[in-house]
N, C-alpha and C positions, 0 to 999 in steps of 0.2 A: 504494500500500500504506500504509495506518493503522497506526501500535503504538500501543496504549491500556495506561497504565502507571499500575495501581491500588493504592495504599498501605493496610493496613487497621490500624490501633491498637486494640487490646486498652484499652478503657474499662471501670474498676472505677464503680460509683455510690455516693456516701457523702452523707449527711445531717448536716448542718449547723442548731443553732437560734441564732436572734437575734432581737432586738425587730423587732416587722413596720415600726416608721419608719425603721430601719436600712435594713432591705430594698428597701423601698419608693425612700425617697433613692437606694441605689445601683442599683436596675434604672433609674431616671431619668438616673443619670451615663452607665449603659451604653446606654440611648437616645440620647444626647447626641452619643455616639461611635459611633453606629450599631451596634452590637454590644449581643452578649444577656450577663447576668450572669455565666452557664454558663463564657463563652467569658474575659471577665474573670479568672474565677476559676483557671482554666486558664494563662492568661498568668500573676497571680499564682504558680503553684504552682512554673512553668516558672522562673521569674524566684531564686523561694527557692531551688531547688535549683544554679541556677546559683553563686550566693553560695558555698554550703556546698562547691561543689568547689574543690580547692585552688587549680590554676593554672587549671583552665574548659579545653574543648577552644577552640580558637584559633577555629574552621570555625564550631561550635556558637554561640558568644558574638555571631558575625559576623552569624550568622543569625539572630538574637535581635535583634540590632542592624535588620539590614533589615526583620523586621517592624514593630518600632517605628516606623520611619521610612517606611513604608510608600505616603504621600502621596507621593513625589517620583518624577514620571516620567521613566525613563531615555529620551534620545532629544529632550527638549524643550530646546528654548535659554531661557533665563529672562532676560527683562530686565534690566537694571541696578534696578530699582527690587523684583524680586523677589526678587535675590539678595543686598541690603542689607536688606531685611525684618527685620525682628526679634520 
């Protein structure tokens, strides 16, 4: 037996202008980082609002956190020379 457990968010769409070498530059940073502007801008918005709450939910902040950090596989043992990395 399969459970398949579907999230759906409510997406408003809002327009934005700036100089198109603004643009341009940061869809190239969001390339850089595999990811689309859209999705950037999205993290940015997530990130402001967490600021403005006063104490942040504890859960929420954590999650916030794991995505950022997103690169490191649970499960892998890391060398001595990858866990001094900097």
């Amino acid at each position: 037996m399969c459970t398949l457990v579907v999230y759906t968010y409510i997406m408003k769409n809002i327009t934005f202008s700036a100089k198109a070498d603004a643009i341009d530059q940061a869809r190239e940073v969001a390339k850089q980082k595999h990811t689309t502007l859209n999705e950037m801008f999205r993290q940015w918005l997530e990130e402001i609002n967490e600021r403005q709450s006063p104490d942040g939910d504890v859960a929420d902040r954590l999650g916030a956190l794991w995505k950022r950090i997103n690169y490191l596989c649970v499960g892998k043992k890391l060398s001595r020379d990858e866990m001094n990395e900097r």
